[in-house]
BALOBA-1460 file (C-alpha; in Angstrom, 3 decimals):
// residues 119
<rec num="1" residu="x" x="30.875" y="-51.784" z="-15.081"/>
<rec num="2" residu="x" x="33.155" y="-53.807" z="-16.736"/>
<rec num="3" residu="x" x="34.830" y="-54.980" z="-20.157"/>
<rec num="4" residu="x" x="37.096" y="-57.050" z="-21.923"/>
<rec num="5" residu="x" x="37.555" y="-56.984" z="-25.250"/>
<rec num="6" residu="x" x="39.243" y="-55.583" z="-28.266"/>
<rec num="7" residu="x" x="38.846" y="-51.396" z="-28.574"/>
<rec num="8" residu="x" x="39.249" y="-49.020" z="-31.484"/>
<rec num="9" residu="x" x="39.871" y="-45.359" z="-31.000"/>
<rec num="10" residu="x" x="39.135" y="-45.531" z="-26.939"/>
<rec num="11" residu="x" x="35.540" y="-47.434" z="-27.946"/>
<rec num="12" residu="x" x="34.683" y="-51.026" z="-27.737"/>
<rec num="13" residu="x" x="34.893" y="-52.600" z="-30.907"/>
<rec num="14" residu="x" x="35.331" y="-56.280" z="-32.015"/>
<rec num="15" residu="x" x="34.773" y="-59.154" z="-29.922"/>
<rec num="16" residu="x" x="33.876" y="-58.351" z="-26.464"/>
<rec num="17" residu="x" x="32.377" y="-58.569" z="-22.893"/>
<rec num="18" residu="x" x="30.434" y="-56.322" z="-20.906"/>
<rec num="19" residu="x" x="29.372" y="-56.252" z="-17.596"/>
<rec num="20" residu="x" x="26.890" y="-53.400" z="-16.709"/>
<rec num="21" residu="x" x="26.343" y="-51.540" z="-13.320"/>
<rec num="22" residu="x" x="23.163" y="-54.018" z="-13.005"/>
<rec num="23" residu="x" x="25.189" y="-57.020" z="-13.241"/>
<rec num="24" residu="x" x="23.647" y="-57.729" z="-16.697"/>
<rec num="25" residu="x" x="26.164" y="-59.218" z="-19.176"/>
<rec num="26" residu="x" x="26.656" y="-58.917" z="-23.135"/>
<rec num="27" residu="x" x="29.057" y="-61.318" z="-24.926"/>
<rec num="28" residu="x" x="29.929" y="-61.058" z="-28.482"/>
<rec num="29" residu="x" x="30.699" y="-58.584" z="-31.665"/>
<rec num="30" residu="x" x="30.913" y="-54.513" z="-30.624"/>
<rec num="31" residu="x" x="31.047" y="-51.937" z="-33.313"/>
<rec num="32" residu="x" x="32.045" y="-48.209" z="-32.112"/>
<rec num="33" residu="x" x="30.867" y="-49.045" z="-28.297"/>
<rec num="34" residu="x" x="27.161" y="-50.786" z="-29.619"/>
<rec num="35" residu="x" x="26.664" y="-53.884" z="-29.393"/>
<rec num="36" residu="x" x="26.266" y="-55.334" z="-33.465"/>
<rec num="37" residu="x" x="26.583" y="-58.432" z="-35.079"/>
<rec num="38" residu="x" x="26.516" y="-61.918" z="-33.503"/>
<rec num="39" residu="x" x="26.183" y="-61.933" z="-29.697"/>
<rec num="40" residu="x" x="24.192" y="-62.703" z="-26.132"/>
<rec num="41" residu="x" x="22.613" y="-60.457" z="-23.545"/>
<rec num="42" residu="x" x="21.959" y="-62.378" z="-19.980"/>
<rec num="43" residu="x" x="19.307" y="-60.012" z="-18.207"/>
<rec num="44" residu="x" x="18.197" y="-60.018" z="-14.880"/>
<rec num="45" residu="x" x="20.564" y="-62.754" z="-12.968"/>
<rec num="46" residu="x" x="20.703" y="-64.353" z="-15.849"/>
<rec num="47" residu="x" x="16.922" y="-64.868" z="-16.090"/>
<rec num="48" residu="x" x="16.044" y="-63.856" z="-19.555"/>
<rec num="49" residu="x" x="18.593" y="-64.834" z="-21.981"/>
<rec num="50" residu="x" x="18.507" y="-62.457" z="-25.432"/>
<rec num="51" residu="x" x="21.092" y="-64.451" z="-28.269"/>
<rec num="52" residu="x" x="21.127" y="-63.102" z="-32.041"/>
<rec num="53" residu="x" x="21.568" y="-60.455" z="-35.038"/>
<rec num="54" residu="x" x="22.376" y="-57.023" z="-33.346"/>
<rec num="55" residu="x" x="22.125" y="-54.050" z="-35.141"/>
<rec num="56" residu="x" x="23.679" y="-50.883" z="-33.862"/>
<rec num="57" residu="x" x="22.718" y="-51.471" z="-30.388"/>
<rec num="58" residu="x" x="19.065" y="-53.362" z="-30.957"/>
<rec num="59" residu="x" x="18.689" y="-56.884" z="-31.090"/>
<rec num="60" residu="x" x="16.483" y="-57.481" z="-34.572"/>
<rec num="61" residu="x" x="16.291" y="-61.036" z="-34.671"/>
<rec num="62" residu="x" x="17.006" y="-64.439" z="-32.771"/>
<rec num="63" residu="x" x="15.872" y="-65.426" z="-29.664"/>
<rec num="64" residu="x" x="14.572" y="-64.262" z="-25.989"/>
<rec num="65" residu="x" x="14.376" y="-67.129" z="-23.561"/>
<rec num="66" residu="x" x="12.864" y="-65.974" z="-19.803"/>
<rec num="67" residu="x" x="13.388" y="-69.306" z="-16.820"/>
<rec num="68" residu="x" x="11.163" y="-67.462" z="-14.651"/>
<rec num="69" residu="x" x="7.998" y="-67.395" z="-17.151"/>
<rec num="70" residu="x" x="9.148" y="-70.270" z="-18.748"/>
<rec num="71" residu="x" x="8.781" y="-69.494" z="-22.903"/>
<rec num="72" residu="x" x="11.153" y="-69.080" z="-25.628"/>
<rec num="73" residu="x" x="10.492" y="-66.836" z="-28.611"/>
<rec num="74" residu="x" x="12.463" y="-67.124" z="-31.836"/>
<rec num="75" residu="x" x="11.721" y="-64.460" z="-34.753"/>
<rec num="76" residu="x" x="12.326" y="-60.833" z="-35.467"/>
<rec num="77" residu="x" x="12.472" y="-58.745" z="-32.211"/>
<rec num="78" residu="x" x="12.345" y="-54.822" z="-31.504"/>
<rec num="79" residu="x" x="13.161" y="-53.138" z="-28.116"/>
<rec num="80" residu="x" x="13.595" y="-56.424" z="-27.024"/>
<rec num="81" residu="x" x="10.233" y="-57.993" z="-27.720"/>
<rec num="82" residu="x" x="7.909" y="-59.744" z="-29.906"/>
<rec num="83" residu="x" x="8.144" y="-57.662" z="-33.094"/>
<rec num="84" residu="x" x="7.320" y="-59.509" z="-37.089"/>
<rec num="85" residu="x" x="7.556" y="-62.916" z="-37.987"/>
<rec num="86" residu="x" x="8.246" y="-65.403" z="-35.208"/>
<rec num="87" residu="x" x="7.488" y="-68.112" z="-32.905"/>
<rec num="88" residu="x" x="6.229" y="-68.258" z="-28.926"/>
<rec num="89" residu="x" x="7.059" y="-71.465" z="-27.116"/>
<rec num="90" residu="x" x="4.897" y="-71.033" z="-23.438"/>
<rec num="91" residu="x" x="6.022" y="-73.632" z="-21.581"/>
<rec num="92" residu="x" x="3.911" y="-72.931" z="-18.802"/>
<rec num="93" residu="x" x="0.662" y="-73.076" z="-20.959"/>
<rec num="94" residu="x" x="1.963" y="-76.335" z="-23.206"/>
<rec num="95" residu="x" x="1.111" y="-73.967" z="-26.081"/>
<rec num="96" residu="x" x="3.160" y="-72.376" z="-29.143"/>
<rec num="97" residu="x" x="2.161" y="-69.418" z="-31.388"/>
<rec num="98" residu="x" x="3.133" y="-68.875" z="-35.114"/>
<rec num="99" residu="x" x="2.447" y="-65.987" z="-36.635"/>
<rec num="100" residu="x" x="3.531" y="-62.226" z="-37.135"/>
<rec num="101" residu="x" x="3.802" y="-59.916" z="-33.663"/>
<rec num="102" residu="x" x="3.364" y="-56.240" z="-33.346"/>
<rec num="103" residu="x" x="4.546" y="-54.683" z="-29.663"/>
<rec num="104" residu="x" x="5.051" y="-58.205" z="-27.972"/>
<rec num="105" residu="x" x="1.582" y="-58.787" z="-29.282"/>
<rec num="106" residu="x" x="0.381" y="-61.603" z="-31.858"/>
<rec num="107" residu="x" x="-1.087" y="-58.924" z="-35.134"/>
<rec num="108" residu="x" x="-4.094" y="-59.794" z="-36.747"/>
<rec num="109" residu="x" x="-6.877" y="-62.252" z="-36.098"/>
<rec num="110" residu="x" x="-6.285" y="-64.883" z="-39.534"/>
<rec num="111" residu="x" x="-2.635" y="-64.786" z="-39.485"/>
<rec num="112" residu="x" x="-1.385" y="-67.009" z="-36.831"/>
<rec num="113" residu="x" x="-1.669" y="-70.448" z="-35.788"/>
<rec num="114" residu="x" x="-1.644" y="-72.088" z="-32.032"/>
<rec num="115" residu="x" x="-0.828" y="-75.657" z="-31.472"/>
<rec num="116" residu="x" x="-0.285" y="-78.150" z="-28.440"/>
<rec num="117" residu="x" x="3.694" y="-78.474" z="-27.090"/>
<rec num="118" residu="x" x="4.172" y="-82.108" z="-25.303"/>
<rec num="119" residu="x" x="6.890" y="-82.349" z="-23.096"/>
């Protein structure tokens, strides 16, 4: 594990970068060793991409991008997934989904809208 970065009292706290023991990496704002306000989590080799509002250690909103399934989503997020308002770009279907999500799942059967994505 790794960091760079300004500290306060011994913790991380201000702009930063952290490397973790998995190789993932987090780049932006800190706030007594959590990661909070503006900043971007690569996951996985860099596979999924998480970028947004962080709130005491929880991304809340903004955007999770994975290469290897090949969608975006860009909304309001919790435990890093689908969670409220928010948008799901498949690329892999050609298909996007509008509406509000509940556990990485789209909530309700009248309150969301599908369309076609062109390339």
């Amino acid at each position: 594990m790794g960091y760079t970065g300004e500290m306060r009292d011994g913790e991380f706290h201000g702009k930063g970068k952290l490397i973790d023991e998995n190789g993932n990496v987090y780049e932006g704002n800190f706030q007594f060793g959590e990661f909070h306000g503006e900043g971007t989590y690569w996951v996985n080799a860099n596979d999924s991409v998480c970028k947004g509002r962080w709130v005491r250690g929880e991304l809340i909103e903004g955007s999770i991008t994975s290469k290897s399934e090949n969608f975006v989503y860009e909304g309001e997020i919790k435990n890093l997934g689908r969670h409220g308002k928010g948008t799901f770009y498949n690329y892999q279907d050609g298909a996007k989904f509008t509406g509000y999500w509940k556990n990485d799942q789209l909530d309700g059967e009248d309150d969301w809208e599908c369309e076609e994505i062109g390339d």
